[in-house]
N, C-alpha and C positions, 0 to 999 in steps of 0.2 A: 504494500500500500504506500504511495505517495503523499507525504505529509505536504503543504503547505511552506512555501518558503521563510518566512516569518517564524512559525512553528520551530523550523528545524535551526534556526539560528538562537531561535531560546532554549533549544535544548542541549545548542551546542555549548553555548551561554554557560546553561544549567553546570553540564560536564565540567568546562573549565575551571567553573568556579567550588564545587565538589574537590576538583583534585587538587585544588590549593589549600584543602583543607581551612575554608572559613564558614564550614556549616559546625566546629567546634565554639565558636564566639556563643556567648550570651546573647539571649533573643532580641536582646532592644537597640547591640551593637550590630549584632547581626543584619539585622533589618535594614538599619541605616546602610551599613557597608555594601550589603548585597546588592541593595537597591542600584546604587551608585554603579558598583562595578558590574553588575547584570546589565546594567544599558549598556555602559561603557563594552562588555563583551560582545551586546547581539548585534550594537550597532557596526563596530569592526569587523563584524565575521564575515565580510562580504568584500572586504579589503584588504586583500594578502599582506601588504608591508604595515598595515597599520595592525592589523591581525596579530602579527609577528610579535610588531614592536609592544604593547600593551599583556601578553600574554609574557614572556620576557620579562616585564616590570610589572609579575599582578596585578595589573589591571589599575594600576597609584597613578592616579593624573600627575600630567605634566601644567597646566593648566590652570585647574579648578582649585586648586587647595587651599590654603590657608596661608602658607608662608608667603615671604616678602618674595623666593623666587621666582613661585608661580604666576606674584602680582606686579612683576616687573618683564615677565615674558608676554603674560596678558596686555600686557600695557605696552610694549615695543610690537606685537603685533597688529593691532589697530590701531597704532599710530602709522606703520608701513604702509599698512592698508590703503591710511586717507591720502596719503602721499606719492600712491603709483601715478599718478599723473606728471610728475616731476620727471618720473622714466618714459612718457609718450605712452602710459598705459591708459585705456580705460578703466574710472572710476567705479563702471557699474559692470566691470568682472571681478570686484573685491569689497563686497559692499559691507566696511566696516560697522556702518549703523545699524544693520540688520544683526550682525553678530554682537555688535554691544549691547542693544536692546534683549536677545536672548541670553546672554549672561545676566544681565538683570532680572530679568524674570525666572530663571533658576532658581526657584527655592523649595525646590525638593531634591534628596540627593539622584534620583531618577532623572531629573530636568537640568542637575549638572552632570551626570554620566554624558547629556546627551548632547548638553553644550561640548563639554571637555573634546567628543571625538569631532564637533562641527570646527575648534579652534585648530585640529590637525591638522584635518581636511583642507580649509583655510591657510594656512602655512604652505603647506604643500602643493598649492594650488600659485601662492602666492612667489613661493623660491621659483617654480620651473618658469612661471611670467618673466618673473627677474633674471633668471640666469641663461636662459636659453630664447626669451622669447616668445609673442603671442602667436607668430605663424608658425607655418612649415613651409619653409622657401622653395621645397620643392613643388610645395603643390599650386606657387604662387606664378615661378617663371621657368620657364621649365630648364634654361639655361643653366640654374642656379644648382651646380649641384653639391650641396652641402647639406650634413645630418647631424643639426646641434646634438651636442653631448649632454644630454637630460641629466641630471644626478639620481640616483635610483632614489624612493621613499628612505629606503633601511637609512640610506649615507645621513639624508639630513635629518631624519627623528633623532638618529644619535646624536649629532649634533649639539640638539634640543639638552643634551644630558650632562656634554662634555665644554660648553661653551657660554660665557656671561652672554645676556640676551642682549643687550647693544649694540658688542661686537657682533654679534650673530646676526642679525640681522641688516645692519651697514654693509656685512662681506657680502649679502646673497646676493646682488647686481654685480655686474663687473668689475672690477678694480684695476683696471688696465690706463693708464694715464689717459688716452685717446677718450674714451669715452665719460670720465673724469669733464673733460674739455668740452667733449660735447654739452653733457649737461649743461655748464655753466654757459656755452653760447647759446643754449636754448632759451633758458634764464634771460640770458639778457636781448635776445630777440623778441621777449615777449613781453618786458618791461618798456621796450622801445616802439611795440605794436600799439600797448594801451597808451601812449605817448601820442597814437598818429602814426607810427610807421615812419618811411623815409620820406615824407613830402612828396609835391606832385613830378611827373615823369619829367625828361628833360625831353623837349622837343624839337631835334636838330637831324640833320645827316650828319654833319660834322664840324667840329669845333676843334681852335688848334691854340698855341698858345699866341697871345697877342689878340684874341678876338675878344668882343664884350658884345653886351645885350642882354637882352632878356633868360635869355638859353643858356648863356654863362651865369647868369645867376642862380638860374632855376639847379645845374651844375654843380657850382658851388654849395648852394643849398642841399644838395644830395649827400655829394662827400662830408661836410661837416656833420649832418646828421646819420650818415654811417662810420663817423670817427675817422675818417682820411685826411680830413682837412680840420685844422681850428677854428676858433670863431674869428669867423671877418665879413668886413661890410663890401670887400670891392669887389667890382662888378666888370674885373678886365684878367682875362687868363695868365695869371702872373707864375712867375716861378714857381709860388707854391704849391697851387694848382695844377701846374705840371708835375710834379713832385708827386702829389696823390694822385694823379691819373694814374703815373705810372707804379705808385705802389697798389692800387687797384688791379693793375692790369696783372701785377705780378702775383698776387692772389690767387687771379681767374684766370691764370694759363694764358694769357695772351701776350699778342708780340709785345713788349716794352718798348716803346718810345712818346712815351706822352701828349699824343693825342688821341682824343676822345672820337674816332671813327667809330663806324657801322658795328661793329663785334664788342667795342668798349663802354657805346651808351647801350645796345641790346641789353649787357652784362646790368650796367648800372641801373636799368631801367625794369627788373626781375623784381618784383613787388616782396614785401618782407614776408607773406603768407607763404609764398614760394620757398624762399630758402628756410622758411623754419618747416617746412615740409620735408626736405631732405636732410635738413637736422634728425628729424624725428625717424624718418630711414634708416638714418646709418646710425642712430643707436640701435633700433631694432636691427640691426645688420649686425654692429659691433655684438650681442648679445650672440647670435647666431653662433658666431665666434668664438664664445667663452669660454675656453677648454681648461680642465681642470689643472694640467698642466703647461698651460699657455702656448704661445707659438711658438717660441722653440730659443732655446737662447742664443742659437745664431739661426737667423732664417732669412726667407726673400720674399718680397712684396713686390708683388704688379698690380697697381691700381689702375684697372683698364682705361678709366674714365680720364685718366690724369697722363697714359703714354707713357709711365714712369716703373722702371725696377729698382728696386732696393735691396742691399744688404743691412744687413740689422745683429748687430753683437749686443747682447745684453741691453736690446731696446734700442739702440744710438744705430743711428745711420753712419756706416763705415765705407758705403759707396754704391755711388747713384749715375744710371744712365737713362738716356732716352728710349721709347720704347715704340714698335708699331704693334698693333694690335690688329685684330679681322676685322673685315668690315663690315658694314652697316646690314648687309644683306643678311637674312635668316638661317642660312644654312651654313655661315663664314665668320659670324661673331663668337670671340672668344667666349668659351664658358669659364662659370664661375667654381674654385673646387682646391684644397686643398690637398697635396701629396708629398712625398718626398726625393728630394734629388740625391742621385744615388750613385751617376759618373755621367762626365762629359767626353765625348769626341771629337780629336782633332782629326780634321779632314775629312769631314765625314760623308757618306754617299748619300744622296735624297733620294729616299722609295715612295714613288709618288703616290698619294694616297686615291684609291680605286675609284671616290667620289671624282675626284679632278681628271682621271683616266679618262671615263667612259663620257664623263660630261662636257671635258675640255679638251682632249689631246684624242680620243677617238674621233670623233667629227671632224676633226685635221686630220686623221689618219686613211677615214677610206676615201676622200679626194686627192690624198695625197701620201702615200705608205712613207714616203720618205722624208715629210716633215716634221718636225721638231726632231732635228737629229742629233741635236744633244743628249738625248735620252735613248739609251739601251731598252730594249723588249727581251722579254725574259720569258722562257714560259717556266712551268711548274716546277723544273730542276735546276732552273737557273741557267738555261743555255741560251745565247743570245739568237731570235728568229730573223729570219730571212726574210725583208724588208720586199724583197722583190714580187712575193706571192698573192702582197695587196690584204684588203683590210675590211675590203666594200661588203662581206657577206656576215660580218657579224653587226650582232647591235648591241648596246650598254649591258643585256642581260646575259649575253652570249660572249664575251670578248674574255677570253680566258688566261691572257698574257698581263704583266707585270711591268712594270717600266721603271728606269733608275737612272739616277744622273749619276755620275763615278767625278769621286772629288778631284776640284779644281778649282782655278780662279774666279768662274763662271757659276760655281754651284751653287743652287738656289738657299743652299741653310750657311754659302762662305764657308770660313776655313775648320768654325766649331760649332758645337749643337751641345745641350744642356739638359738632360735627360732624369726625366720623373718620370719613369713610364706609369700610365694611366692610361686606363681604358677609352679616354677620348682622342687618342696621340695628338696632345698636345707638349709641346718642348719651348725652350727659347734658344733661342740660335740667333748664327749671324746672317747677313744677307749683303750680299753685289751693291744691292739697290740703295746707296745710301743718302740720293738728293731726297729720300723721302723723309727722313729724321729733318730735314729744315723747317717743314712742314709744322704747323699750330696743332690740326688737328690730323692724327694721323692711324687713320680705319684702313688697311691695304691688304692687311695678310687674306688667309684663306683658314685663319684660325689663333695659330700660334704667333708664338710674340718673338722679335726680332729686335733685335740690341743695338744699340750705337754703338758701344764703344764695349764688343767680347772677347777682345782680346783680355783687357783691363780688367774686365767680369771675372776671367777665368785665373789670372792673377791674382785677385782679391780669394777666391774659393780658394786655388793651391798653398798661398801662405801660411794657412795654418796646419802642412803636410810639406811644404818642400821648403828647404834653404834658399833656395832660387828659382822661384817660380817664374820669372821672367825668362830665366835660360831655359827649366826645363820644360816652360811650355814651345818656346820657338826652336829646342833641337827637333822634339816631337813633331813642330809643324814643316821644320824644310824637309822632311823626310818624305811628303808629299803622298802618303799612304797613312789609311785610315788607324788610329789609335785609340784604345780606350784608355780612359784614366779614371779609375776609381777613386770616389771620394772617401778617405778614410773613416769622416765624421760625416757620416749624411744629413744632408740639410733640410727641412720643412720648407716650401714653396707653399705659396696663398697668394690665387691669383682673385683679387678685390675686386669689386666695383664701389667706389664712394663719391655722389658727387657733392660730396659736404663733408670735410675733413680736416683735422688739426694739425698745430705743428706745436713742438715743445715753446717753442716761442714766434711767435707774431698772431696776429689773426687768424683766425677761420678762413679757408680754401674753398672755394665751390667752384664743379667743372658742370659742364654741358651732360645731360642724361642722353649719352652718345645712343644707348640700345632701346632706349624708353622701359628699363626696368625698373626703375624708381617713381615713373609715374604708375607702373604697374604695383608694385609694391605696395604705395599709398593707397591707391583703390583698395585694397584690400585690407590693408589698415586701417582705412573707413568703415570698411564694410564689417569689420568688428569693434566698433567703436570709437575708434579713437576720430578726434575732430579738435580743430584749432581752437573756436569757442568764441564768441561776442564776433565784431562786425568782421567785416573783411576788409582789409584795410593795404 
């Protein structure tokens, strides 16, 4: 026979509370006790880590009790609560007032069993917001392939046991400086909103130094009211206004030279609803992020959005290049996705990838078997085919050969290539092609990321394995045949997208939402609550 779900959790209830041996109490403590910890039992039973954790410790709140600990955990957790908003969370997925108001009305020990396992739940609900995030990135772009690190229930109830609630609760959001920073740019984007915001647009095509008018005031007015500029009353493009063009310009990725053209009033003219919109991303981004044991104490950043690789030694940028990314098109933009680098190649062959075969170099091929003859055809053994037999009778599904470029001066990944293998083969490498690094914004690859300066890259990686990285990279390269080099200490890669980003020191950074993932992102960050709040300004 089939009992009743409810039933069989008070019986499980019942059990538990049986083999802790507290049906030995006196009836009047008994009663009290039981009561309490019978809710506390039936209502966990249906919660494996809370199950756990409460059977483990009898069933003794964390919570409800009497002492000062319980009433200083109770009290840093609804205070969290009222505060998720400070993280870009919604207020009405932690509705501290509903849980204060049933702590209050608890006054039977049944009614606090029942609060005590709601304030877990609550916690629990409230760490994974904070540490990991309100979405799932995957299921938001599909580019994005990243699988925040949840903390299991067990990690944080312990917690609950082994830590003052202060601390404990301050640590559950990230602690990573970056998002540190954000906060506080969010903060003050939205004290600057209820202010008014940046005043009205400037409206010019272009304004240079030595101009004045209206435009240049309206100009000026902008920059002082985003902190570029001081207070001043003149109304004529002076030095110093040039000065904050260009510290502006240099913010927002753009060329430096202190006038205010077509890409530098667009920039300035981005209303402050906007960029506290991609504030509020890239913490939810940064949280995505949150790994228990961080990124790695030596790793590399590519911030798609920004063109830019980094190395990173215990957090500090140790060296920095420009970067080309895929482009815009859906099938060519870099995805997003963390791995490890694990050896580089000098001189290495390009195996062209099957997507670019059949869609790019086959359609050359059967007008023409003997075009792109830079590239060897290979079939399944690796034997090079006979160009002469023609091409015309297969199609994209059917075309069963292989193609490779064999390293050279010409070769599409240059002299090295930098290797994470991942299931999306993506790499960063060099490339021939380098009038494209002059370039502002620069979407070209067919995916992967391509360096300015790799030689210098692989320099920086060998130093902390070779005496002379600079010799033993370039014996390896005049040798003009393929070499691997294993990294002895393999490095963590995180290829980013942030178009709102910090720096240990100066201003907040905002680039162009190159893929439109961040306006995706937000959609969806609306669609669970979160919203800017009063006017739109």
């Amino acid at each position: 026979m089939m009992f009743p779900r409810a039933f069989r959790f008070r019986m499980a209830a019942a059990a538990a509370l049986v083999s802790l041996g507290l049906t030995a109490l006196p009836a009047p403590a008994l009663a009290q006790v039981t009561a309490f910890k019978q809710a506390v039992a039936e209502t966990v039973a249906e919660h494996d880590g809370l199950n756990d954790f409460y059977r483990a410790r009898l069933f003794e709140p964390v919570w409800t009790g009497g002492e000062a600990l319980h009433r200083d955990r109770r009290a840093m957790l609804i205070d969290a609560m009222r505060r998720v908003e400070a993280h870009g969370i919604p207020a009405a997925r932690h509705d501290a007032d509903r849980l204060y108001r049933m702590l209050r009305a608890a006054d039977t020990p049944r009614a606090r069993g029942e609060a005590e396992v709601e304030m877990s739940l609550a916690y629990l609900r409230l760490a994974r917001d904070l540490q990991t995030g309100i979405l799932d990135p995957r299921e938001v772009v599909r580019a994005i392939k990243r699988d925040p690190e949840a903390r299991s229930p067990e990690d944080l109830l312990a917690r609950l046991g082994s830590e003052e609630p202060r601390a404990l609760f301050r640590s559950l959001a990230p602690q990573s400086p970056e998002y540190v920073r954000l906060m506080a740019t969010r903060v003050a984007l939205e004290d600057q909103r209820a202010r008014g915001g940046w005043g009205p647009a400037v409206r010019a095509s272009k304004l240079s130094p030595g101009d004045s008018g209206e435009a240049v005031v309206a100009l000026r007015n902008r920059l002082v009211s985003m902190g570029y500029l001081g207070h001043t009353s003149t109304a004529f493009y002076d030095r110093a206004m040039e000065r904050a063009v260009r510290d502006f310009q240099e913010d927002h990725g753009q060329e430096i030279d202190g006038v205010a053209g077509d890409a530098t009033l667009s920039a300035l003219n981005v209303g402050i609803d906007e960029r506290l919109k991609s504030v509020i991303v890239a913490m939810e981004r940064e949280r995505w992020m949150n790994r228990p044991g961080g990124l790695g104490e030596r790793h590399i950043k590519v911030n798609l959005t920004e063109f830019k690789a980094r190395i990173y030694d215990d957090d500090k940028v140790t060296f920095e290049t420009r970067a080309v990314v895929g482009s815009r098109e859906s099938d060519r933009q870099t995805p997003e996705f963390s791995d490890v680098m694990e050896f580089m190649e000098i001189n290495p062959s390009w195996y062209v990838p099957r997507s670019i075969v059949v869609n790019e170099y086959l359609p050359m091929l059967r007008r023409n078997p003997y075009s792109v003859s830079h590239l060897e055809i290979t079939d399944s053994r690796g034997r090079q085919v006979n160009r002469g037999r023609g091409f015309s009778q297969y199609s994209a599904s059917s075309f069963p050969f292989s193609m490779r470029q064999p390293p050279g001066p010409k070769n599409a990944l240059g002299s090295v290539k930098f290797m994470f293998p991942n299931r999306y083969n993506i790499y960063l490498h060099d490339t021939p092609a380098q009038s494209l690094f002059s370039r502002t914004v620069r979407t070209f690859s067919h995916g992967c990321v391509r360096l300015n300066d790799p030689h210098d890259f692989a320099y920086a990686l060998l130093a902390k394995q070779e005496a002379d990285p600079v010799g033993f990279f370039q014996n390896h390269l005049g040798k003009r045949s393929t070499v691997r080099v294993n990294l002895e200490t393999k490095v963590p890669v995180h290829l980013i997208y942030r178009t709102a980003f910090t720096t240990a020191k100066g201003r907040t950074q905002y680039r162009d939402d190159i893929y439109g993932r961040d306006a995706q992102i937000w959609r969806a960050l609306e669609a669970s609550g979160v919203s800017l709040g009063g006017l739109q300004s």
